[in-house]
C-alpha positions in Angstrom: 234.3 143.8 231.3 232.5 144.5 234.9 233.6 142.9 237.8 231.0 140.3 239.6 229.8 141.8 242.7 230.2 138.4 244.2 233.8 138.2 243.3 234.3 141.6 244.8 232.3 140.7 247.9 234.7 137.8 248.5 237.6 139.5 247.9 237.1 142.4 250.4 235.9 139.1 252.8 239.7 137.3 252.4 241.7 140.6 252.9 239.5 141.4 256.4 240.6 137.9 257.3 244.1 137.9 255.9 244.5 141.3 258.3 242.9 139.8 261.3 244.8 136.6 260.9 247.9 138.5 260.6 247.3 141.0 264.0 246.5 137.4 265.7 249.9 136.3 264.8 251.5 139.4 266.1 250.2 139.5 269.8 251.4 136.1 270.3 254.4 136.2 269.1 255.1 139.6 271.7 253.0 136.9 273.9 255.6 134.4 273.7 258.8 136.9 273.6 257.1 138.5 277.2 256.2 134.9 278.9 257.1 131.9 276.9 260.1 129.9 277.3 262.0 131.2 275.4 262.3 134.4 276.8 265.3 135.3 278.7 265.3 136.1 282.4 266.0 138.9 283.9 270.0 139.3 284.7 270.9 139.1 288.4 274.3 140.8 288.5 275.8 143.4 286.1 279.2 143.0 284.5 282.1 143.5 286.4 285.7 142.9 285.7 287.0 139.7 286.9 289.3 141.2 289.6 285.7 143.2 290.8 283.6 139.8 291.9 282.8 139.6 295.0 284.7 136.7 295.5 287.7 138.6 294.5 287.3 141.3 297.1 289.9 142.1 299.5 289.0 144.0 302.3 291.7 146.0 304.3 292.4 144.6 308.0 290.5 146.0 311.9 292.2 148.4 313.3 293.0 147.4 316.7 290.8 145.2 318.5 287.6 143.2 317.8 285.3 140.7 319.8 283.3 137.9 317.9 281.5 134.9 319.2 281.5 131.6 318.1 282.6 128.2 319.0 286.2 127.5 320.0 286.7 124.1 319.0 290.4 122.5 320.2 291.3 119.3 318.8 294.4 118.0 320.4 295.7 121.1 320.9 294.6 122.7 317.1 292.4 125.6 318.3 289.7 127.5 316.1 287.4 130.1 316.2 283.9 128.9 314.3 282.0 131.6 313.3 280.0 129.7 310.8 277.7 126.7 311.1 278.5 123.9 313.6 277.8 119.8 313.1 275.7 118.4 315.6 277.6 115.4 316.0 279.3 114.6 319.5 281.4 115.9 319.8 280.6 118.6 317.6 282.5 119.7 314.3 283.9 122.9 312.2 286.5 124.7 310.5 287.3 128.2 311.9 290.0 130.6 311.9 293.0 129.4 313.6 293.0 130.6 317.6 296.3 131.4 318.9 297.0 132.4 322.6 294.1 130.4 323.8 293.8 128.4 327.2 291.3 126.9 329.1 292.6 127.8 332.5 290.0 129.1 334.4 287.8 129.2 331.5 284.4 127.9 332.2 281.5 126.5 330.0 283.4 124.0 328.3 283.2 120.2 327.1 285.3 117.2 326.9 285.3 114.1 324.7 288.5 112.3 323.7 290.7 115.0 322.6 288.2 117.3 321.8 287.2 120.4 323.7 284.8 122.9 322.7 282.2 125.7 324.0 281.1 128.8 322.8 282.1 132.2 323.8 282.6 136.0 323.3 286.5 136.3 322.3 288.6 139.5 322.4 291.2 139.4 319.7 293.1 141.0 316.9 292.5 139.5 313.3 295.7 139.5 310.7 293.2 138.2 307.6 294.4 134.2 308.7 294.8 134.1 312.1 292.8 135.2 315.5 295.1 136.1 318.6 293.6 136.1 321.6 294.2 139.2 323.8 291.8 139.0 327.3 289.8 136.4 329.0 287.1 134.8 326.9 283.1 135.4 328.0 280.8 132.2 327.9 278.5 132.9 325.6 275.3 132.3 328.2 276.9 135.4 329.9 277.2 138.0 327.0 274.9 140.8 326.6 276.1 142.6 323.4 274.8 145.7 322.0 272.7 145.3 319.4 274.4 146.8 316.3 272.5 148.7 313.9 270.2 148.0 311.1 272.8 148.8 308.1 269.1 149.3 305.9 268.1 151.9 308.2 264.7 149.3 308.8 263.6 149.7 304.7 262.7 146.9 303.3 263.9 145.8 300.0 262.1 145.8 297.0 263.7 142.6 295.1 261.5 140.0 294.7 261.9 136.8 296.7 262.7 135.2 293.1 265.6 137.1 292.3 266.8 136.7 295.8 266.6 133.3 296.0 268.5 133.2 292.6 271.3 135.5 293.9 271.6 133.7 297.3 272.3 130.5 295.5 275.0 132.0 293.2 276.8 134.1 295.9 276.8 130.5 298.2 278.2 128.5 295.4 280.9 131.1 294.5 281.9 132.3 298.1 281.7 128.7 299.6 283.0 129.0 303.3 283.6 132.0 302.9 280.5 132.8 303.4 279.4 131.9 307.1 275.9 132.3 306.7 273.2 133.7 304.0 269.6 134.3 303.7 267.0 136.0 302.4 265.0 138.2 304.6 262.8 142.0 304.4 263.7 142.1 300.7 267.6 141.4 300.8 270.1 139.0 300.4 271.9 139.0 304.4 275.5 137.8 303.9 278.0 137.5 306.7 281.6 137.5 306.5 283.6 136.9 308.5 285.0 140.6 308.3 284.3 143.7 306.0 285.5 147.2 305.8 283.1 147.9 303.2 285.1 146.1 300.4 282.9 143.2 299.7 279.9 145.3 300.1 281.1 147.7 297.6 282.0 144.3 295.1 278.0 143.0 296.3 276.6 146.2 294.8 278.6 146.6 292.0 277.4 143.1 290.3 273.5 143.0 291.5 272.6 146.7 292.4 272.8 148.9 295.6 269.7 147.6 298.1 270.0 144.3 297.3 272.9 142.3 299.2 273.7 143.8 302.8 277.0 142.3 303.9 277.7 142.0 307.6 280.9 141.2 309.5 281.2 138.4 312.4 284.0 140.6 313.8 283.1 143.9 315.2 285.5 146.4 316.3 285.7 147.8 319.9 289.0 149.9 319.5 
């Protein structure tokens, strides 16, 4: 028996339907795997072996000399070297590296309030990885002219975006902790300073999120 032209009509109407239905379906779910959600983000470090995080970096010690500025910060006779951020409370407060061989005998530029002395200078020293030992007369601050060291990205910007940064900036602050004296984001990088690197924690920076991402600088700089 014949078919009904009607019934075929139909028929060939539901399949075109059932096909377009079906293609619909498909681009959003690749919709939804691309933007929904869902979707996972892109990673911000690669895998590294425990003793290869940054955190976990070790860098060898200066060789001979180095100069840094900062606070110095004596507190009854407990003398540090800030390098990192200072509380603007009077008088002010911070944690620094231990200052050995420090006096304020004919040093000028400084404060006094209760036991507390501070100001901020250039200080010539050696640096043992704990401790800071002063070796010639400090420089206030006011007074320095250093030279301006050089741009370690050769003045390229980066190409990360300021999302990813942001993301790595948080997680390097939360894991390094003190340790890391100051970080922001800036020209397409992550800048991290230490508060000395021989290239160590650099290496460790690129290893987990990619070369050109994180530029690690040290508050100490050789002179020797």
């Amino acid at each position: 028996m014949t078919a009904s032209p009607t019934l075929s009509v139909m028929s060939t109407s539901q399949r075109r339907l059932i096909l377009a239905s079906a293609s619909l379906a498909g681009l959003l779910a690749l919709s939804a795997c691309a933007t929904g959600p869902g979707g996972s983000p892109a990673p911000t470090s690669t895998t590294v072996s425990s003793d290869q995080l940054l955190e976990s970096a070790k860098p060898g010690l200066p060789n001979g000399r180095v100069i840094a500025t900062g606070t110095v910060m004596d507190v009854a006779g407990d003398v540090q070297l800030c390098l990192g951020a200072v509380a603007e409370s009077y008088p002010p407060q911070c944690s620094g590296i231990p200052l050995d061989d420090w006096t304020w005998d004919g040093v000028d530029g400084s404060e006094t309030s209760g036991d507390v002395t501070w100001g901020t200078y250039a200080v010539y020293g050696t640096y043992d990885g704990e401790r800071y030992l002063t070796t010639d007369p400090p420089i206030m601050l006011a007074l320095y002219d250093p030279i301006r060291p050089e741009d370690p990205t050769g003045g390229v910007d980066g190409t990360t975006s300021e999302a990813e940064l942001t993301t790595i900036q948080d997680e390097i602050a939360a894991r390094l902790g003190q340790d890391a004296l100051s970080i922001s984001t800036e020209r397409g990088y992550v800048w991290l300073q230490v508060v000395w690197d021989d290239g160590t924690i650099q290496d460790a920076a690129d290893a987990e999120f990619g070369d050109d991402v994180v530029v690690v600088t040290s508050a100490l700089r050789e002179i020797d």
